[in-house]
N, C-alpha and C positions, 0 to 999 in steps of 0.2 A: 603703965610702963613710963620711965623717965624720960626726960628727953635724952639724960647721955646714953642710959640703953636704946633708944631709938636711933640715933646717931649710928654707937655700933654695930647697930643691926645693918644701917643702912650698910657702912664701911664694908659688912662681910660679903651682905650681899653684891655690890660693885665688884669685890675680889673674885669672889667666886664665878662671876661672869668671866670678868677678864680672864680667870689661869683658864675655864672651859674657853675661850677663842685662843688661848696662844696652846692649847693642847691639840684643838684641833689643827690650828695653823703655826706650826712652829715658829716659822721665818717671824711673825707677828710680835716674837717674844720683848715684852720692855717698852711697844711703843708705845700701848694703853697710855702706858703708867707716865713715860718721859712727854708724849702730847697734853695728859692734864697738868704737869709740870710748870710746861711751858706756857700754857693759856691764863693759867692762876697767877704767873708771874705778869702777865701783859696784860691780861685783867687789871692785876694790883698797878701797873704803871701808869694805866688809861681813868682809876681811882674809879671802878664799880663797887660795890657795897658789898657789906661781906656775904649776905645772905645768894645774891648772885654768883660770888665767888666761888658757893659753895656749889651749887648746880652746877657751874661752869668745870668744875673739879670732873662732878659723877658725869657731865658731858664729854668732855674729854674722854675719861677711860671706856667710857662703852658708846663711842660715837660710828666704833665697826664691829660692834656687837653682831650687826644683819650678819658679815663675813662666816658666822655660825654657820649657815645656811648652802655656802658655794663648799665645792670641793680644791681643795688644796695646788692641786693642777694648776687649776683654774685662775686662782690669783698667785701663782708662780712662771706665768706662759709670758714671753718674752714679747710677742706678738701674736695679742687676743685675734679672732673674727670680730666682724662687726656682731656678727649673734651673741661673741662671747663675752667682748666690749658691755653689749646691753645688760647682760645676768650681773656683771662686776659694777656695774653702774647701781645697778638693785639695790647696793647695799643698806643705804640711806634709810631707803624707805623699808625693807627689811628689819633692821636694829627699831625702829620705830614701833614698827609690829611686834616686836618680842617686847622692846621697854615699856607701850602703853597700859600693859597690866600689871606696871608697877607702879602705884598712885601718887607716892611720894616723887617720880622723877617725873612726872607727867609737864610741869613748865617746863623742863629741858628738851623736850620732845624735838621741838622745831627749829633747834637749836643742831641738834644732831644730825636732823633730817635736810639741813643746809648748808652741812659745812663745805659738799661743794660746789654753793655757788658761787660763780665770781665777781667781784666788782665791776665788770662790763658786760654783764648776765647773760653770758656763755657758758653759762655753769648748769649742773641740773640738782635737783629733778624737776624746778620752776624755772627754771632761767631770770630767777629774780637778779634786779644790779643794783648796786651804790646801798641806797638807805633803805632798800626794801627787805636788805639781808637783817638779821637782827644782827645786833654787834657780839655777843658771844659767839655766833657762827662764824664772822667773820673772824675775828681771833682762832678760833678752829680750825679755820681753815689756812691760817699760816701759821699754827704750829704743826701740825700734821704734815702740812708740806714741805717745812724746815726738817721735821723728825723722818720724814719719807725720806729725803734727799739724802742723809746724813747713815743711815741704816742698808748696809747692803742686802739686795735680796738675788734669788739663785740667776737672774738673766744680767746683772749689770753691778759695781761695784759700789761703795758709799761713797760720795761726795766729800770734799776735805770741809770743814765749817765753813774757809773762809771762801770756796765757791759755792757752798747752796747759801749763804747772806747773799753774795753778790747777784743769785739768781731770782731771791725775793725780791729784791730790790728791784732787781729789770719787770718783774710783775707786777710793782705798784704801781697803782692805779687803770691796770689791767686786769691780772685776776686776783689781786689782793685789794685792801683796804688801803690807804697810803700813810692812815694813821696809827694802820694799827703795824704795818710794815715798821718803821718809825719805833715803835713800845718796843719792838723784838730786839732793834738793833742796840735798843738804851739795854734790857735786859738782858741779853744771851750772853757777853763776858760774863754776868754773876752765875747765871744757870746752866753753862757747860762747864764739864760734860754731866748730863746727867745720867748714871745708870751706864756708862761704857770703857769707861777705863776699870 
């Protein structure tokens, strides 16, 4: 096999992950796709290699892959229990479980399974902080959080762009990165909107 046919194998397989979570969870539809976006772009600003780049791509789009696994309700409940809190917290380490038997994404693993921890290691499912997070996690973890804020889901409205920036920003060096807070704000005029008008 080629590397370009290997390539697009990978590319089909990522696809075909992502449309199975936004079929199972509708509201989900676009983030995959708009969080690898945005990572690859703050990736590229923070200057990682392309070969990481490209991990950090298939990280993004199936970094809620686990979300397979919960029911729809579930990550639509306006206010979880703390029992229901714990199942939606799962995800992490759930998407892990389904991606580790696929061998090619195997470095991105821990990558995915981090994206929420926070820079003051209030985050789970380690409660790692600062430089214990890998830095593609981190990056993941504020595009996802920029693409949350920004995406309406059924309990609360989307965010205008220019108050979820202003909210990343209030989280740096809290539960973000400060550097990589910093990549988003250089990037996000070039990369919105992605995927919504």
């Amino acid at each position: 096999m080629t590397r370009d046919q290997l390539v697009r194998m990978e590319n089909d397989v990522v696809r075909a992950l992502v449309r199975a979570l936004e079929m199972a969870h509708p509201h989900l539809e676009g983030h995959s796709e708009r969080v690898a976006t945005y990572a690859v772009a703050i990736g590229c600003e923070l200057g990682l290699s392309k070969p990481t780049l490209r991990l950090l791509r298939i990280a993004g789009a199936l970094h809620d892959i686990g979300m397979l696994a919960l029911p729809t309700p579930l990550l639509t409940r306006a206010n979880p229990t703390p029992e229901e809190w714990e199942q939606i917290r799962s995800h992490p380490t759930l998407s892990v479980q389904l991606l580790r038997r696929i061998h090619r994404f195997k470095d991105a693993l821990v990558w995915v399974e981090c994206h929420h921890e926070r820079w003051d290691g209030r985050g789970y499912p380690f409660g790692w902080r600062e430089e214990q997070i890998p830095l593609p996690a981190r990056i993941l973890a504020v595009a996802e959080a920029f693409d949350g804020m920004r995406t309406p889901m059924p309990y609360r409205d989307a965010l205008s762009e220019q108050e979820a920036l202003e909210l990343i920003q209030q989280g740096a060096a809290m539960q973000f990165d400060p550097r990589v807070v910093k990549a988003l704000l250089k990037v996000q005029p070039v990369i919105q909107p992605v995927g919504r008008e």
